[in-house]
C-alpha positions in Angstrom: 193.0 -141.6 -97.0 194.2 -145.0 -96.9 192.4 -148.7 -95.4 193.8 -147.9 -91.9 194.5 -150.4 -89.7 190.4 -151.1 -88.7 189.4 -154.8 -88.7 188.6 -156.0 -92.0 186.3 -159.1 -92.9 187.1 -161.4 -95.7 185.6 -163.7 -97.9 186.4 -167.2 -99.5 185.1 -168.0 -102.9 185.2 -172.2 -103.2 182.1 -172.7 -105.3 183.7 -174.2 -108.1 183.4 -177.7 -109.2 187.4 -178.9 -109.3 186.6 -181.0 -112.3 190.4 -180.7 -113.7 191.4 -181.9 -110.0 189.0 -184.9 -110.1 190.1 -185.9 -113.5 193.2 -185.9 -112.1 192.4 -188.5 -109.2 191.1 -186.1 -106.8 188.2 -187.3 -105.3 187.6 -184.9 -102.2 185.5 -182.0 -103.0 188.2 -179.3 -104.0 188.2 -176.9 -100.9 189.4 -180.7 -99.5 192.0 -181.2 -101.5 195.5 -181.5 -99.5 198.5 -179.4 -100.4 201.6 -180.1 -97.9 199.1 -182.5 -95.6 197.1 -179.1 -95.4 193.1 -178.8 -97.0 193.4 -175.8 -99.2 190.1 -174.6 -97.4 191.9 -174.7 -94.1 195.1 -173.1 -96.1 193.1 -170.0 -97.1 191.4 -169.6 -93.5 194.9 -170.0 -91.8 196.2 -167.0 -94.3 193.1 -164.7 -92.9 194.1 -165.6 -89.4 197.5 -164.7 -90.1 196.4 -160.9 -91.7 194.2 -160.5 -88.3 191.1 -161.2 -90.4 188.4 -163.0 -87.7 185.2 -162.7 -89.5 184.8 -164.7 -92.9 182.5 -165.7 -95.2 182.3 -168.5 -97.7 180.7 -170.0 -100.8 180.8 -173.5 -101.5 178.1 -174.8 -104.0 175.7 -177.7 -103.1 177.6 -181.2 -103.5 180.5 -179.5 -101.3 177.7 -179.9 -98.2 180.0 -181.5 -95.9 182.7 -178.6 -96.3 180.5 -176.6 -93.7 181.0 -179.6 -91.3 184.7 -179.6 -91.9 185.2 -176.3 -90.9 183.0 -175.9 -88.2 184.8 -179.0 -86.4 188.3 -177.4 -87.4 188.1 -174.1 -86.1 185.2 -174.0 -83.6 185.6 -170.7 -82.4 186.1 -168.5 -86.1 183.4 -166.1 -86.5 182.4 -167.8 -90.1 178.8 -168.1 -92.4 178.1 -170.3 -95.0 176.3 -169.7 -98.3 175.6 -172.9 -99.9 174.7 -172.4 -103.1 175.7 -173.6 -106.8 176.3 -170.7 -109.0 176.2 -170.3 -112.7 179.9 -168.9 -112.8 182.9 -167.3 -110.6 181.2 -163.8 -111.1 177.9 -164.9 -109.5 180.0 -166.2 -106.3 181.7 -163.2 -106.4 179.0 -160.5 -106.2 177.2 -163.4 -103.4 180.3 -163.2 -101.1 180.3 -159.3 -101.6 176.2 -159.1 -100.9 176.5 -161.6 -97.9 179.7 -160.0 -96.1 179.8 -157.3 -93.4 180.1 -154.2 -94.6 183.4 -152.5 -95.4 186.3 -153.5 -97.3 186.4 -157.0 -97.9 189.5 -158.9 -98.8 188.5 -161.9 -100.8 190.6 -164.9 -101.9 189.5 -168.1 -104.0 190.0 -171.2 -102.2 192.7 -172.3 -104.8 195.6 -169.7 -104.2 197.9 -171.5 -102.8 200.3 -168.9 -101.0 202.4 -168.7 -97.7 200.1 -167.4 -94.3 203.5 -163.9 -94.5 203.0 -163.4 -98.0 198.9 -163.0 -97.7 199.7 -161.1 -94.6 201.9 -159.0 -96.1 199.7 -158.6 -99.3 197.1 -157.4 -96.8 199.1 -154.8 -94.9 200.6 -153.5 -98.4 196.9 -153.1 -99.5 196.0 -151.0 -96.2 198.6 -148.2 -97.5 196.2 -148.0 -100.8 193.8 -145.0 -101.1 190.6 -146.0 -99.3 188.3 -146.0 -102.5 190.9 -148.6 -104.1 190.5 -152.0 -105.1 193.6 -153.6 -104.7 194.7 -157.3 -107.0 197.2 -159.6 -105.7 199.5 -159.9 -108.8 202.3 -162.6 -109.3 205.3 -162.9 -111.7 205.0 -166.6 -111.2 202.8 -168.0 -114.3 201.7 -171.3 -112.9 198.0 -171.4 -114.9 196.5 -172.7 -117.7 194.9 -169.7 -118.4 196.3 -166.8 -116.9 194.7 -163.5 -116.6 197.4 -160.7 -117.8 197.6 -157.7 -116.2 199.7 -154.1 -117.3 200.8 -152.9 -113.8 203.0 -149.4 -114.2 205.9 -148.0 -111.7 203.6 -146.7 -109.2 201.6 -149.5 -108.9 198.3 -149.0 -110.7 197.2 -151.6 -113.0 196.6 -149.7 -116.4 194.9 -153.2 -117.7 193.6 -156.4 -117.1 193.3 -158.8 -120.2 194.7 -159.8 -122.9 197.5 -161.8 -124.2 200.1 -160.7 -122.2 201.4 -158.5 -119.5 203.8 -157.8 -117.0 202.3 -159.9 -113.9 199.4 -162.5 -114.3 196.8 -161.8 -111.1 196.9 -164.3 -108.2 193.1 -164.9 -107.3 193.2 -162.6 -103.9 191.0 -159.7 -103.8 190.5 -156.4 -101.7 187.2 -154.5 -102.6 185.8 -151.3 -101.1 182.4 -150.7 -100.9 181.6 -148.5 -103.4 182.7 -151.5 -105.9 181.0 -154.0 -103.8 177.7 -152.0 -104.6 178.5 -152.0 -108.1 176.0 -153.8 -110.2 178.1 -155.4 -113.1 176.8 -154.4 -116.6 174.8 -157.1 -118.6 176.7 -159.8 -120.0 179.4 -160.5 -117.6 179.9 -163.9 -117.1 183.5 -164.4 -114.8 185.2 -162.9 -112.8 187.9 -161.9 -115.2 185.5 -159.8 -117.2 184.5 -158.1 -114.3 188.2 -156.9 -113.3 188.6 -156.1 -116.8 185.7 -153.8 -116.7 186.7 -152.1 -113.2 189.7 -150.9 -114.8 188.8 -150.1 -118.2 185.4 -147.8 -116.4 188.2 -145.7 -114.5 188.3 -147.1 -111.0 191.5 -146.7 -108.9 193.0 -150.6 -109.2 196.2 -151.5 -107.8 198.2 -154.2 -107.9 200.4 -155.9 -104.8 203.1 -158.5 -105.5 203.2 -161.8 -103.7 206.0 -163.6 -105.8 205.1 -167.3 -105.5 200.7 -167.9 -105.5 199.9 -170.9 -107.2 196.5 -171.6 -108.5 195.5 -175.2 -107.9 193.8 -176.9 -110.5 195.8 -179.9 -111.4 197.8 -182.4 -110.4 201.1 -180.6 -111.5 199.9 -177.4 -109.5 199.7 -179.4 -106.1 203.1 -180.7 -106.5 204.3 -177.4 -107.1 202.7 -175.8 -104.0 204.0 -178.7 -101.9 207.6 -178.0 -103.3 206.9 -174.0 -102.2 205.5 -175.1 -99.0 208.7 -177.0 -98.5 211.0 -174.3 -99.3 213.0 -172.6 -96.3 211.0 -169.4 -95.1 212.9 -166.0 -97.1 213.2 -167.9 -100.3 
C-alpha cells in the first residue's frame, strides 16, 4: 500500500536563529532572507503549492514575530497556522510541527532548502509510490553544507544509515513522515534532528531516500549565491 494520491498537509520548520546569515550581513530574520529576489519562506510555500499541498503549518521562534504578518499579507487565501515559539533545538520544532499538523502523512521541509518548485514536486510524487508506513528523506549528491548529514542509500532505495563520516548522498532537509513515526516519542537524550533520523533507521523503520539533485541549504553568504546561480540556470539542467 503506497501514499496514494489523497491530499497531504505539510509543515515548515523556520525556528532557527540564522546567526551564520546575520554574521554574514543578513539582517532580516532568516525565513526573510532573499534568494533570486524571492524570501526563502515564500520559496518553501511556493514548492508546497506546486506538490498540491494547501494546508501548512509553521514554526518560527519568538523574535521572527513579524514573519506571521509576512505571510498572511502574501498569500491571503493559504490555509496556514502559526506556532510561535523558540525552541531549544531542530528536534523540538520538529516533533511541534508533527504534534500541531493535521493528521496523516506530513511532508515537512526546513525553511532553508533551497530547491526548484518541479524538483519538490517531483520529490513529493516519488515519495507517494513509497509503502504507506515509510518515511521518505530527500537525499542530494550535491554537498553544499558545512556540516552535512551522510546518508548510505542502497539500489533499491532504502537508506541503510544515516550518520557518519561519509556516505553516498548527504540528506537535503525535506521530510515525509507517516503517522506512526509522528507518534513516536523520541528516546531520552536526543537533541537534533539528525539524531533523530539516525535513530529511525538504526530502530528498523522502513526509510527511503528520493533524489533531488541540486537542494542547497542556506546558511551563508556563499550558499545564497549558489542558489541564485541554480535559480538562474535554464529549467532541465
Amino acid at each position: 500500500m503506497t501514499l496514494g494520491t489523497e491530499g497531504l498537509a505539510g509543515g515548515i520548520i523556520a525556528a532557527g536563529e540564522g546567526r551564520r546569515l546575520r554574521e554574514d550581513g543578513f539582517n532580516a530574520p532568516k525565513p526573510l532572507v532573499s534568494v533570486a529576489g524571492v524570501p526563502l519562506l515564500e520559496g518553501v510555500i511556493r514548492n508546497f503549492l506546486a506538490a498540491n499541498i494547501i494546508s501548512l503549518t509553521v514554526i518560527v521562534n519568538e523574535s521572527e514575530r513579524e514573519c506571521v504578518e509576512w505571510a498572511a499579507a502574501r498569500f491571503p487565501t493559504l490555509d496556514v497556522r502559526f506556532i510561535v515559539r523558540t525552541t531549544a533545538s531542530s528536534l523540538e520544532s520538529f516533533t511541534r510541527v508533527l504534534g500541531a499538523a493535521p493528521s496523516g502523512p506530513l511532508v515537512v521541509s526546513t525553511v532553508d532548502a533551497w530547491c526548484r518548485p518541479a524538483d519538490f514536486a517531483r520529490f513529493v510524487e516519488a515519495a507517494r509510490r513509497r509503502p504507506s508506513e515509510a518515511t521518505v528523506l530527500a537525499v542530494t549528491p550535491l554537498v553544499a553544507d558545512e556540516a552535512p548529514l551522510w546518508a548510505v542509500v542502497d539500489e533499491g532505495g532504502r537508506i541503510r544509515r544515516v550518520g557518519g563520516d561519509a556516505g553516498n548522498v548527504v540528506t537535503a532537509g525535506i521530510y515525509v513522515v507517516p503517522e506512526h513515526v509522528r507518534a513516536l516519542a523520541p528516546p531520552p537524550g536526543l537533541g537534533r534532528l539528525r539524531e533523530f533520523l539516525a535513530w529511525l533507521v538504526a530502530r528498523g523503520e522502513m526509510v527511503y531516500g528520493e533524489t533531488i539533485d541540486q537542494v542547497v541549504d542556506v546558511d551563508r553568504a556563499a550558499d545564497v549565491a549558489l542558489a541564485e546561480a541554480m535559480a538562474r540556470q535554464p529549467l532541465g539542467r
